[in-house]
C-alpha positions in Angstrom: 22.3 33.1 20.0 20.2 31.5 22.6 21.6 28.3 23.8 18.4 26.6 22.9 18.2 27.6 19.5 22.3 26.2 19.5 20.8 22.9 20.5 17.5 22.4 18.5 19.9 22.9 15.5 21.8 19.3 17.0 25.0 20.3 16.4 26.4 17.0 17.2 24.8 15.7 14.2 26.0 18.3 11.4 29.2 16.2 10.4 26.4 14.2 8.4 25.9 17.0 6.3 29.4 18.6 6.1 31.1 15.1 5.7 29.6 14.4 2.1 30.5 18.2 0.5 34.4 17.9 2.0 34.5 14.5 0.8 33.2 15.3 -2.8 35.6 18.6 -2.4 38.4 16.5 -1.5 38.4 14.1 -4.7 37.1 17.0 -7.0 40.6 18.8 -6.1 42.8 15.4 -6.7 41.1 15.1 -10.1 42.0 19.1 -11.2 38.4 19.8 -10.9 37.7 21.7 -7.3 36.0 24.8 -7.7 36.3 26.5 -4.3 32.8 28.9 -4.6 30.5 26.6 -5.9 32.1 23.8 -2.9 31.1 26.5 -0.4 27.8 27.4 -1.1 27.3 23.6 -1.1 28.4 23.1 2.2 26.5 25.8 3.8 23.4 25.0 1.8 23.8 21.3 3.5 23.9 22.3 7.0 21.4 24.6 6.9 19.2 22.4 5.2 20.1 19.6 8.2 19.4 22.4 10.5 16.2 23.1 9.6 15.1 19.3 8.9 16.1 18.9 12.5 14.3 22.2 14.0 11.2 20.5 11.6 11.5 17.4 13.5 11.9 19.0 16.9 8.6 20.6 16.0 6.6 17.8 14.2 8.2 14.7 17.0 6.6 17.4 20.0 3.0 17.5 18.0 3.3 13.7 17.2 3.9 12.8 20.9 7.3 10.6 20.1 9.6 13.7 22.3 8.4 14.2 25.7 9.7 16.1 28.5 10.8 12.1 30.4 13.1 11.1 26.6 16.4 9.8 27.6 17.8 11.2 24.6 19.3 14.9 24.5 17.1 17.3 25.2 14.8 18.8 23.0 13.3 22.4 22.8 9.9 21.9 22.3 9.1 19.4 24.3 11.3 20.8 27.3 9.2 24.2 27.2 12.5 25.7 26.3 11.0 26.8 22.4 7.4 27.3 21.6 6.5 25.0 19.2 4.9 28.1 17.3 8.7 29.6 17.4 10.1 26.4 16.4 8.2 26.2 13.7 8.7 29.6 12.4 12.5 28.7 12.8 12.9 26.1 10.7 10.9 27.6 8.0 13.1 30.7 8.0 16.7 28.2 7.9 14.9 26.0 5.4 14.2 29.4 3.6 17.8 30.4 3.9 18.9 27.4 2.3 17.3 27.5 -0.8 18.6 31.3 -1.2 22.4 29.5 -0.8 21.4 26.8 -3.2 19.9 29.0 -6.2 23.5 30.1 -6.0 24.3 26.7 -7.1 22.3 27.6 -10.4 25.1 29.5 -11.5 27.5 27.0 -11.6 25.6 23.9 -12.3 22.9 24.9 -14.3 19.1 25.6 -14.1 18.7 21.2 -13.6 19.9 21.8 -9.5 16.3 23.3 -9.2 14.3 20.2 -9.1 16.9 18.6 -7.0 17.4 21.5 -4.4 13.3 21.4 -4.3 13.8 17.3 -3.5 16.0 18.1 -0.5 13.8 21.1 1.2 10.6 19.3 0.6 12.4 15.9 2.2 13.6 18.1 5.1 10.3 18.5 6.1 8.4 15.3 4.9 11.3 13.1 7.3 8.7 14.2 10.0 5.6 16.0 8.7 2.9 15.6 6.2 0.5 12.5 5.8 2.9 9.8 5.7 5.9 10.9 7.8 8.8 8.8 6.2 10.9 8.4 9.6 7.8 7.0 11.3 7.3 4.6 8.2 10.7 2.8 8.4 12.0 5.1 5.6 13.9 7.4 7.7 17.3 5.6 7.0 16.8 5.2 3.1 16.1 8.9 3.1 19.5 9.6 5.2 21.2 7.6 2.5 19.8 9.2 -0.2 20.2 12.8 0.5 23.4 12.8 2.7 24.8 10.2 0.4 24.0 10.0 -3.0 22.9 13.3 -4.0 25.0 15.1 -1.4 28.1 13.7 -2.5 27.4 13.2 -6.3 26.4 16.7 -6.5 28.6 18.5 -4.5 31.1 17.1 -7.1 28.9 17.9 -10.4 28.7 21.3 -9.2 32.5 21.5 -9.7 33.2 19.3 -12.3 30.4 19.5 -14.2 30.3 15.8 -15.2 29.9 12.9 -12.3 32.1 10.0 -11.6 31.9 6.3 -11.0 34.8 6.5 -8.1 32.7 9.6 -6.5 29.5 7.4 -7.0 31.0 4.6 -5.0 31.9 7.4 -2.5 28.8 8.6 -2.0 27.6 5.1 -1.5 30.2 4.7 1.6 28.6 8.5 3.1 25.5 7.4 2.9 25.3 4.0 4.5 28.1 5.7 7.5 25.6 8.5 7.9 22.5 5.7 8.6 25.5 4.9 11.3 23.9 8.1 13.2 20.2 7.5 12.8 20.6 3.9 13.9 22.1 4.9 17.3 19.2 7.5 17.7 16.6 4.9 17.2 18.6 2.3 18.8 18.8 4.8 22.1 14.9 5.2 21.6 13.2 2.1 20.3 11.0 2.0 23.0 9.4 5.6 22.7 9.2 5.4 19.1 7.2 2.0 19.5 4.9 3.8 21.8 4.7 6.8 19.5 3.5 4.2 16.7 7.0 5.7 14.9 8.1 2.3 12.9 11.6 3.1 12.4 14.0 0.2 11.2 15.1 -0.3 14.9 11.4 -0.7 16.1 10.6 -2.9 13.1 14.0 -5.7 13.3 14.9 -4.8 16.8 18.1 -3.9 18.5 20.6 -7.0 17.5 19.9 -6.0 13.6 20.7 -2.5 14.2 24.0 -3.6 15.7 25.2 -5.9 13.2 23.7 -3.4 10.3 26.1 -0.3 12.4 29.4 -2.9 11.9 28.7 -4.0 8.6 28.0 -0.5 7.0 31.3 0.6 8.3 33.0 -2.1 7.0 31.3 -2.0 3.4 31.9 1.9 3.3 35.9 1.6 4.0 35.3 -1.6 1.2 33.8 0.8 -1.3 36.4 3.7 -0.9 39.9 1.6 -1.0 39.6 1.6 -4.9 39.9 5.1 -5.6 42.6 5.1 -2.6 44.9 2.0 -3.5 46.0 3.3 -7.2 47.9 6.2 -5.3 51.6 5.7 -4.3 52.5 4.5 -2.3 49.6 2.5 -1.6 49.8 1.9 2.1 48.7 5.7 2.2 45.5 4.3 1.6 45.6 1.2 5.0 46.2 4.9 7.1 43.1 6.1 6.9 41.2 2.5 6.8 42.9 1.0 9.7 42.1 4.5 11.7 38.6 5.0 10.8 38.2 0.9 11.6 39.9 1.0 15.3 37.2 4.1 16.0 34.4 2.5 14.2 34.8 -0.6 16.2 35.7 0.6 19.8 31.9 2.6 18.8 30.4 -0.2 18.2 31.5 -2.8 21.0 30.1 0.3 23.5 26.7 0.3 21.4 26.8 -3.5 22.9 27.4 -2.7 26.2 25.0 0.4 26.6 21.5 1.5 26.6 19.1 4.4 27.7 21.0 7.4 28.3 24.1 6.1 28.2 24.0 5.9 24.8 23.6 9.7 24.3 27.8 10.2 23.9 28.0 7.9 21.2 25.8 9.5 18.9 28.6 11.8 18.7 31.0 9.6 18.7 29.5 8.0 15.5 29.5 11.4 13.7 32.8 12.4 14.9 33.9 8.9 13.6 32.3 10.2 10.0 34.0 13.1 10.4 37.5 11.3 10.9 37.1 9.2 8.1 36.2 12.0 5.5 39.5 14.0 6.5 41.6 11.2 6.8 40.5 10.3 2.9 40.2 14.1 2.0 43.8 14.1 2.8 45.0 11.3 0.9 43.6 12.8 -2.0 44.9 16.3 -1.2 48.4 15.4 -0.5 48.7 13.0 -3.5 47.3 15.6 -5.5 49.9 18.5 -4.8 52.7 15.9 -5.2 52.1 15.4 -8.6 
């Protein structure tokens, strides 16, 4: 695959998507519920569902002037000349379409309901950019990250398998969602300025750069908050500080460099933020895992 096709699909990102299914996975096989088919078609239905929302906004950021050739973020197709906007366009169409093929799979297992839910995420893959009211350039773009790659990601992912949902896997999806914003918030951090210019009104452009901060610490700290009950019943229960005081010395060392930075420099800790999701979902998958088989 062409290396620009690699990049439009932001790889860097993805752990937003994967994060919620493995997490949901995880605590679906501690409570004698995982169902291994139905937790795979949901993670591959999640990332290529991301990898078309982010081909769509590629495409629609190009035509709506807020990605230029001079961004300091990464470097996009479109607006690099690297991907024809025409060829981006058909490119996310055809992911987005291969998505919903992996997620009428779902039907199977969950039930004929998933439809109107799976029709939710592809049309919000494309509205976080296009249509007549854009919600990313409406300051919605981060309570659409926490609703899809929290809430229904993670609640779902779990239904799917268990056929019933769950108030510990509710509070879970809660802590996915608002450490997922964690990724947006550095990309509109990084580009506040373009997106003003761009008339895109994200969060960032709309309470400015020392509210994003504060909001990147705080949802860290709420998210490990909201998980430690389903973690501290387990014994022994200073399994469950392992993972917390991990995820907290990453979380924090990310966000005292979100202090110190700006323009490009910013770039590497995008990924650190998503790696930093990534961490955290393992580290808790594992608990759950490991207490599980020692039963």
């Amino acid at each position: 695959m062409n290396k620009s096709w690699i990049s439009a699909a932001r790889p860097r990102t993805l752990p937003a998507s994967a994060s919620p299914v493995i997490a949901a996975s995880a605590y679906a096989f501690y409570a004698g519920t995982f169902r291994w088919v139905p937790a795979l078609l949901c993670l591959l239905f999640a990332l290529l569902a991301q990898i078309a929302s982010n081909m769509a906004n590629d495409y629609f950021d190009y035509v709506k002037g807020s990605d230029t050739a001079q961004r300091v973020g990464p470097r996009r197709a479109v607006a690099s000349g690297d991907i024809s906007p025409r060829a981006m366009l058909v490119g996310a169409f055809v992911v987005l379409g291969l998505a919903c093929a992996v997620g009428l799979g779902l039907v199977f297992f969950g039930g004929w309901q998933l439809i109107p839910v799976g029709i939710a995420i592809a049309l919000f893959a494309l509205a976080y950019t296009a249509g007549p009211y854009p919600l990313a350039y409406h300051g919605l773009g981060d309570f659409t990250v926490f609703l899809f790659f929290g809430l229904i990601a993670v609640n779902f992912s779990y239904y799917v398998q268990a056929l019933h949902f769950d108030r510990a896997v509710f509070l879970l999806s809660i802590a996915m969602g608002l450490l997922s914003i964690n990724i947006l918030l550095v990309n509109n951090y990084r580009d506040m300025e373009e997106d003003a210019a761009a008339d895109k009104r994200t969060t960032v452009v709309l309470f400015g750069r020392t509210f994003a901060r504060w909001w990147y610490l705080v949802n860290g700290l709420v998210a490990v908050g909201l998980v430690l009950p389903s973690l501290l019943p387990l014994s022994p229960w200073y399994d469950a500080l392992i993972p917390v005081v991990l995820y907290l010395f990453l979380h924090l060392k990310t966000w005292l460099a979100i202090r110190r930075r700006s323009g490009a420099a910013l770039n590497p800790l995008l990924g650190e933020t998503a790696r930093n999701l990534l961490v955290f979902t393992l580290l808790i998958s594992l608990v759950w895992i490991c207490k599980r088989v020692c039963l």
